[in-house]
C-alpha positions, 0 to 999 in steps of 0.5 A: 546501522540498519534501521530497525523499525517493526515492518510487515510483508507486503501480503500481510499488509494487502490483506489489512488493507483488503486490496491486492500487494499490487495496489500496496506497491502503488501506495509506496510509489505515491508516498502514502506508504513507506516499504523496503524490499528485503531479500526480494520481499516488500517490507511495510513500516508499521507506523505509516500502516497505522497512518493510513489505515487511520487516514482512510478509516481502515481501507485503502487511499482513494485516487492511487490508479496510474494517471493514464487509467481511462477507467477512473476507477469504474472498472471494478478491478482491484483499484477502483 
């Protein structure tokens, strides 16, 4: 039986996040976000939203740039 969960599309969820769907793919990559893709769109389970958006006070979770990054976070893009 399919999981019926409430989720949200991956553009949706950059923009409560104000960061960049991109920068959403690595916070599932790293576990602080739960997704499925779904009909080749990301789907984001609303209550690990509320988890993290709780956890970072509405933002983004700090330290999700690739570990080969020699920026650290000092370049400007859309990770630091």
């Amino acid at each position: 039986m399919e999981d019926l969960k409430e989720r949200l599309p991956i553009s949706i969820v950059a923009e409560k996040m104000n960061t960049t769907p991109l920068n959403v793919l690595m916070h599932i990559k790293r576990n602080l976000l739960q997704g499925v893709e779904e009909d080749g769109i990301w789907m984001i389970d609303c209550q690990s939203l509320e988890v993290l958006l709780a956890k970072t006070g509405g933002s983004k979770a700090k330290d999700v740039c690739a570990s080969g990054c020699g920026k650290k976070h000092s370049c400007g893009g859309g990770c630091s």
